[in-house]
C-alpha positions as CSV (number, residue, x, y, z in Angstrom):
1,X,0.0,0.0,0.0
2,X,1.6,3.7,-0.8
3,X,2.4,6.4,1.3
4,X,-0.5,8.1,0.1
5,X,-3.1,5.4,0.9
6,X,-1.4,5.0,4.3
7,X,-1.8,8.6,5.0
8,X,-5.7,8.6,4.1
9,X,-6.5,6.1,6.5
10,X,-4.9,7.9,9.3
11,X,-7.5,9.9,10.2
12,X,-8.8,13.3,11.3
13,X,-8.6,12.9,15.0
14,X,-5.3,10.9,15.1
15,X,-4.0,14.1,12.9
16,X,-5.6,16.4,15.5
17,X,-4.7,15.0,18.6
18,X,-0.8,14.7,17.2
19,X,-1.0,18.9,16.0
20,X,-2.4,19.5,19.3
21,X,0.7,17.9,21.6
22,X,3.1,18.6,19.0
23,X,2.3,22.3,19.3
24,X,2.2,22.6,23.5
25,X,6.2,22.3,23.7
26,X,7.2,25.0,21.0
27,X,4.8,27.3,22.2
28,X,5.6,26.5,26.2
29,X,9.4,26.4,24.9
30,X,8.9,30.4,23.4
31,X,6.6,32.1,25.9
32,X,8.5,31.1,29.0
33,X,11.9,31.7,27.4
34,X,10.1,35.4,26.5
35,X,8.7,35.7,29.8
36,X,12.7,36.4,31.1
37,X,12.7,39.4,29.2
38,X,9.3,40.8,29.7
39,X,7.4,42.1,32.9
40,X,4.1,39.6,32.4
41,X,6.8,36.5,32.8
42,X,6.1,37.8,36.7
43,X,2.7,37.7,36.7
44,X,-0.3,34.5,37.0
45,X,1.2,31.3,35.4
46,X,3.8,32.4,33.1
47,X,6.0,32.3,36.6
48,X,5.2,28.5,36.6
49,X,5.9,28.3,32.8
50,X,9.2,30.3,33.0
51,X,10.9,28.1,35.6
52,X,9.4,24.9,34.4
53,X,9.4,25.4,30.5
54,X,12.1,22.9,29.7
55,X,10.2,20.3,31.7
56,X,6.9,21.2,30.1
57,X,8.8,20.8,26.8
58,X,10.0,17.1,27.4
59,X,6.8,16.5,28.9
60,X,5.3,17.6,25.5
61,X,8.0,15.6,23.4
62,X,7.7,12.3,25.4
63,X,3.7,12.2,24.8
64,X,4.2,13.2,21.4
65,X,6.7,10.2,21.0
66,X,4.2,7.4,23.0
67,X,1.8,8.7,20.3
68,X,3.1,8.0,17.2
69,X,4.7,5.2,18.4
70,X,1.2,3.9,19.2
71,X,-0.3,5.1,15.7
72,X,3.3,3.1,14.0
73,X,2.1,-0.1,16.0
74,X,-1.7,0.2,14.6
75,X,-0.6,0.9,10.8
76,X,1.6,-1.7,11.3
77,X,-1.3,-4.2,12.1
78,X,-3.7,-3.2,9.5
79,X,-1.5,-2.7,6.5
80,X,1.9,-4.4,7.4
81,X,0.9,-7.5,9.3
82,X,-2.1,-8.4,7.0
83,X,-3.9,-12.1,8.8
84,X,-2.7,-15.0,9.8
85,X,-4.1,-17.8,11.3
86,X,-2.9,-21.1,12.7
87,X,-6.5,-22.0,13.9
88,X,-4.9,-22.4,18.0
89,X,-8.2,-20.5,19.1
90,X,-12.1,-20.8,18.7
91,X,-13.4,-20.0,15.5
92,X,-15.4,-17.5,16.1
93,X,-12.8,-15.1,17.2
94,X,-11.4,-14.9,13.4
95,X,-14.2,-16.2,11.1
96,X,-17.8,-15.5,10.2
97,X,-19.3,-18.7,9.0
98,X,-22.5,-20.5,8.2
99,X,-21.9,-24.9,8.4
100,X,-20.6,-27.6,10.5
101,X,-16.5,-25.8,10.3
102,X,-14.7,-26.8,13.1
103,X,-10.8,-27.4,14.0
104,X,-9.3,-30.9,13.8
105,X,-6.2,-32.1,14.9
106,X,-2.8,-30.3,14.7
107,X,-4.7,-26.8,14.1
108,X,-6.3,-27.7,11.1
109,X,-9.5,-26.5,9.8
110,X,-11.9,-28.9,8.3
111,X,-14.8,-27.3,5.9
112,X,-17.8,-28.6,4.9
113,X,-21.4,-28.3,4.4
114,X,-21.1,-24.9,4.2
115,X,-23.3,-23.4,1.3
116,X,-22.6,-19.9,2.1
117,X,-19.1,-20.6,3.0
118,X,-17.4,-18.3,6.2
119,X,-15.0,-15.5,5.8
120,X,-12.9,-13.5,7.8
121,X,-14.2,-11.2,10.2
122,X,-11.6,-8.7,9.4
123,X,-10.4,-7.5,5.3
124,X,-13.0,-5.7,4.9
125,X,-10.6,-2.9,2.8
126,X,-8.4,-5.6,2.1
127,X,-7.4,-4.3,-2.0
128,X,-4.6,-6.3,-2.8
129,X,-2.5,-9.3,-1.0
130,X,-1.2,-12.5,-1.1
131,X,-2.5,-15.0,0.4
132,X,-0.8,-18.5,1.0
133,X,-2.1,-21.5,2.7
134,X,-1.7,-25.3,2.8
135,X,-4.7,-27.4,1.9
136,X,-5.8,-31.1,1.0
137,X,-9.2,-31.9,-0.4
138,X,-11.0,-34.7,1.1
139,X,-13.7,-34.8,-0.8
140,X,-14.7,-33.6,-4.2
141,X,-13.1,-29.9,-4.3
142,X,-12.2,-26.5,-2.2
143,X,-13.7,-23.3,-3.0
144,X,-11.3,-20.0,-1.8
145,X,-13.4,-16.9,-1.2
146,X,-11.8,-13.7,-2.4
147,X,-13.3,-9.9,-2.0
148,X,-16.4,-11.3,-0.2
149,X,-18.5,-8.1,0.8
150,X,-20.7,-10.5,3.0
151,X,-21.4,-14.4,2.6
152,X,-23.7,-13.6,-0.7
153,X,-21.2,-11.4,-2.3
154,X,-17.9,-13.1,-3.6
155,X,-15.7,-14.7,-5.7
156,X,-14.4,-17.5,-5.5
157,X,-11.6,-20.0,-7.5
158,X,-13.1,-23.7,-6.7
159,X,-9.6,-25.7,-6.6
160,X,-11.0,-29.4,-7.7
161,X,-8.9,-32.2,-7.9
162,X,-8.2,-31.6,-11.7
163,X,-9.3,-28.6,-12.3
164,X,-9.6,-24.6,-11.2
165,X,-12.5,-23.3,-11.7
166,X,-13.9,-19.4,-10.9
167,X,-17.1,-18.4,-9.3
168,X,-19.3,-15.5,-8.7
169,X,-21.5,-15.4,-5.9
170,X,-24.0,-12.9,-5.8
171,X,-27.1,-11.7,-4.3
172,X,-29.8,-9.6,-6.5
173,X,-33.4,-8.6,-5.7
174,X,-36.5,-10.7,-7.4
175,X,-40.3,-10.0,-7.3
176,X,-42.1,-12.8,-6.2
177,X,-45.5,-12.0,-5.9
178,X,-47.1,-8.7,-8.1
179,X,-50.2,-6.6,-8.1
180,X,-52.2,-5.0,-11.2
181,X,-53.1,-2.1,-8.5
182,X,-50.1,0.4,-8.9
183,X,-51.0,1.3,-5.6
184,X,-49.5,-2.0,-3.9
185,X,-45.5,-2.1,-3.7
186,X,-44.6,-5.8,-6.1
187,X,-43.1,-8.5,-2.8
188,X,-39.2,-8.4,-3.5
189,X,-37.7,-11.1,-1.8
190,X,-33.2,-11.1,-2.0
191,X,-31.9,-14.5,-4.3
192,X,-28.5,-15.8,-4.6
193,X,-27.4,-16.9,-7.6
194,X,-24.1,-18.6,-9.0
195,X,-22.0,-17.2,-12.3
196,X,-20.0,-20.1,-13.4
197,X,-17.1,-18.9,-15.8
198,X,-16.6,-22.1,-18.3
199,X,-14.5,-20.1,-20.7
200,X,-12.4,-19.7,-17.5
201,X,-11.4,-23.1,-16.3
202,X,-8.0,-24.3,-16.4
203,X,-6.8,-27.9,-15.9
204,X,-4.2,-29.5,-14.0
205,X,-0.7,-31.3,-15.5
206,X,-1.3,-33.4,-12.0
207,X,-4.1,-34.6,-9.8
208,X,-4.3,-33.1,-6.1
209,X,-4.2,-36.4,-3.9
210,X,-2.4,-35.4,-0.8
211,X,-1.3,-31.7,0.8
212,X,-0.4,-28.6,-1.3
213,X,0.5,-24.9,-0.9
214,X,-1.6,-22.8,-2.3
215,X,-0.6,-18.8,-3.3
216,X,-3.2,-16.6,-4.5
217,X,-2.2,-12.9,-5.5
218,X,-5.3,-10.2,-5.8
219,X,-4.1,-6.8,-7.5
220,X,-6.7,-4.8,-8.5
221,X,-9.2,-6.6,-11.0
222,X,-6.3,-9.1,-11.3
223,X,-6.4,-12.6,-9.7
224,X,-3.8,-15.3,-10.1
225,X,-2.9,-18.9,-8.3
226,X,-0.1,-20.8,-7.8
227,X,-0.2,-24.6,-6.5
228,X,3.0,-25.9,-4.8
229,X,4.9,-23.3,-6.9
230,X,3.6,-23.5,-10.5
231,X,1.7,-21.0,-12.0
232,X,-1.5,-23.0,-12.5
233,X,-4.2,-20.0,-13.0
234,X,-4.2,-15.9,-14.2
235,X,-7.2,-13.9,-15.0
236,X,-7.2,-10.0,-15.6
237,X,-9.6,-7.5,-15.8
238,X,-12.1,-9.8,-13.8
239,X,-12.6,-8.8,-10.2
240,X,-15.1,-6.5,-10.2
241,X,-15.7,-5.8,-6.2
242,X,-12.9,-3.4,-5.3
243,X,-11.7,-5.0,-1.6
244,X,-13.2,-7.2,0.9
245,X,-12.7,-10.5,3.2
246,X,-11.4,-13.8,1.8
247,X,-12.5,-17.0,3.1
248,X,-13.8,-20.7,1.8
249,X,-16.7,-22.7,0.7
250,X,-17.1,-26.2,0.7
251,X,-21.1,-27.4,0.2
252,X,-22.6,-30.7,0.6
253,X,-20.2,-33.6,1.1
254,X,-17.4,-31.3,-0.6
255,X,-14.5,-31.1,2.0
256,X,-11.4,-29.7,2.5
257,X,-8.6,-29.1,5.4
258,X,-6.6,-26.1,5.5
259,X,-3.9,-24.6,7.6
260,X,-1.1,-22.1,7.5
261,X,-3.1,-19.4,6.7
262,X,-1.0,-16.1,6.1
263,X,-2.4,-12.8,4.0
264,X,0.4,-10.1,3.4
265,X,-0.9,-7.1,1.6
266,X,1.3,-5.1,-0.8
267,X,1.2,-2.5,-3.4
């Protein structure tokens, strides 16, 4: 992420509170070095500041130092650090999810059942990152969840056995019950529907039978996957959601372990 972007998300306040503190110390510093030379450095509290000035000043410097050290540790963990998770702690704390997910031996995650899938409850101005993770498919296939806006809202690249192939999820509005009175609102009820991209899939030199490492780069509209090194899938121009969670999906008996997770984000 650039300077630029960094400086955006800092804030109002934090920029406020830091002018405010970083001021206090020159201005204590010049009034009670003035107040030597001038008769009102004898008079109400400007005899406190003139003896006490160079404390007042370190004072000011020290906060001003906690600060920013405090706002470096924060940027740090939102656009440095990026996620990780080696699934030592309840679900829950990391993940939104809908299906019978749950942790298995060694710290590894075990999906399935999950028609909605589950995502991250953080990411959700995640732009662009890397994301590795080591997987092995059980059953059928593994569906990785990229720029989810919510559990309807999503891509996804569904690793099968033999084959990658991308998903949309989306949600869209449908009328399911109308009237001839223009009076009455049409009944809209919310559907989810699936766009399968055929022209899209690409298949495998070697079938995935036991664990592999899995690297998936999202730049912009760009998406691209690598399995145990080789470049297996690229597609540009395609994302059309701008930044959001990732996640996975594995429905009915599909199923899939996973661990390792790691998401750096860059440029």
């Amino acid at each position: 992420m650039t300077i630029n972007k960094l400086l955006k998300n800092l804030g109002k306040s934090w920029t406020i509170i830091l002018a405010i503190i970083g001021s206090i110390g020159p201005i204590s510093l010049l009034f009670g070095y003035l107040s030597n030379f001038f008769s009102w450095g004898n008079k109400f509290f400007f005899i406190s500041l003139r003896d006490h000035y160079v404390i007042i000043w370190l004072i000011s410097l020290t906060i001003i130092v906690l600060v920013l050290a405090a706002w470096l540790i924060i940027l740090n963990r939102r656009f440095l650090f990026g996620f990780s998770d080696s699934f030592k702690k309840r679900l829950d704390i990391n993940w939104d999810y809908i299906g019978p997910w749950k942790i298995i031996d060694d710290n590894i995650l075990m999906v399935t059942g999950s028609d909605e899938g589950g995502i991250t409850k953080k990411g959700t101005d995640w732009e662009n990152y890397s994301l590795t993770f080591k997987a092995k498919i059980t059953s059928s296939c593994l569906g990785v969840i990229v720029r989810a806006r919510d559990l309807n809202n999503y891509y996804m690249l569904q690793i099968n056995k033999n084959a990658i192939v991308p998903h949309y999820r989306v949600s869209y509005p449908q009328i399911i019950r109308g009237s001839i009175d223009p009076l009455i609102p049409p009944e809209i009820q919310m559907q989810v529907g699936w766009q399968v991209f055929n022209d899209s899939i690409v298949h495998l030199n070697k079938e995935l039978l036991d664990w592999f490492e899995v690297c998936i780069v999202v730049r912009g509209q760009s998406i691209s996957l690598k399995i145990d090194q080789d470049h297996i899938f690229q597609k540009d121009l395609f994302l059309q959601i701008p930044k959001g969670k990732i996640g996975f999906r594995c429905h009915s008996i599909e199923s899939a372990q996973i661990k390792d997770i790691k998401l750096r984000l860059i440029d």
